[in-house]
C-alpha positions in Angstrom: 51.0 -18.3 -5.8 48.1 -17.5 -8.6 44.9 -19.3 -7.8 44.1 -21.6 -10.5 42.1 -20.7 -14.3 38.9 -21.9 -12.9 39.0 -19.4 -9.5 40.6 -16.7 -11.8 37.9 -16.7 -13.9 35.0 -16.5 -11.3 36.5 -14.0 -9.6 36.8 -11.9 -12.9 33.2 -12.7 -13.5 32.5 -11.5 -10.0 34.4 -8.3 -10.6 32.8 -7.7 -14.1 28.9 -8.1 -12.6 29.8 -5.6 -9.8 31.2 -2.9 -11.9 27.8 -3.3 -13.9 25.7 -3.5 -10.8 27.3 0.1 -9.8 26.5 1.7 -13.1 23.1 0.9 -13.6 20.2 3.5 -12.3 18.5 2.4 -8.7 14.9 2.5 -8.9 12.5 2.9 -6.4 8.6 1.7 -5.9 5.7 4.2 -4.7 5.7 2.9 -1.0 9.8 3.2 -0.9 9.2 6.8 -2.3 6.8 7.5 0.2 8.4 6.0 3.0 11.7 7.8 2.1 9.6 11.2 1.9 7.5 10.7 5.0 4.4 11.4 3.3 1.8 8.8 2.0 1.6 7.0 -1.1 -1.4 9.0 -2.2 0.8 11.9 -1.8 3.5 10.7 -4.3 0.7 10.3 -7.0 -0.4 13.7 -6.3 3.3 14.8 -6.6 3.1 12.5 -9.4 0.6 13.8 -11.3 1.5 17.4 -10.6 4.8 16.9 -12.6 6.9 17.8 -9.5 8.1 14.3 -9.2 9.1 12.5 -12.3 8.3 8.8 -12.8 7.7 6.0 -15.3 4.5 3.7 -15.4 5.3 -0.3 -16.1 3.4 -3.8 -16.2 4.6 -3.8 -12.3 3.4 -0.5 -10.9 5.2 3.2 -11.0 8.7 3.2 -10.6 11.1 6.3 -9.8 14.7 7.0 -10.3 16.2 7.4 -6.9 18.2 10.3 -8.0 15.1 12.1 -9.1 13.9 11.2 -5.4 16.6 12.6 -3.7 16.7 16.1 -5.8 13.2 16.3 -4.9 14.3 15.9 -1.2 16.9 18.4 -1.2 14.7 21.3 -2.8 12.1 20.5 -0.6 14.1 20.9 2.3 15.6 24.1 0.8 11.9 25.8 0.4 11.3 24.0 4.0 14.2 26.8 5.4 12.6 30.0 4.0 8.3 28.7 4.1 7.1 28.6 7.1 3.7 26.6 6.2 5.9 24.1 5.4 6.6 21.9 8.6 9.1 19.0 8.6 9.4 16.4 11.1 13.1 15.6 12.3 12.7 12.5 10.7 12.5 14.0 7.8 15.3 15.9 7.7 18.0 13.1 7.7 
């Protein structure tokens, strides 16, 4: 049997807010960035101001896109593989 209009119309609501949820950008603060990096926060500002690591200033602080983040995970551990002064903890790796 179909639940009644009232439950029907929640659980489309419910549907509707989680489809939107998935499609908008995750954003990350300077500690998570840092945290998620290894490194400290004055690091990220360096990275930051360097233009290696792009971010967005706002009324609450500096804000990153995750996906920027993560890409500038990847190529770090890519340059990691071939530069030796480079030296990653295992932590770091994951």
């Amino acid at each position: 049997m179909v639940g009644s209009l009232p439950t029907i119309i929640k659980q489309a609501k419910e549907a509707e807010y989680l489809a939107m949820k998935q499609k908008m950008p995750k954003v990350m603060a300077r500690t998570d960035v840092a945290e998620y990096l290894g490194v400290s926060r004055q690091y990220v500002d360096r990275l930051v101001k360097e233009g290696k690591l792009p971010s967005q200033e706002t009324s609450a602080g500096t804000i990153f896109m995750e996906s920027d983040v993560i890409a500038y995970k990847k190529e770090r551990l890519q340059k990691a593989k071939t530069d030796t002064r480079i030296k990653l903890k295992k932590r770091q790796m994951k």
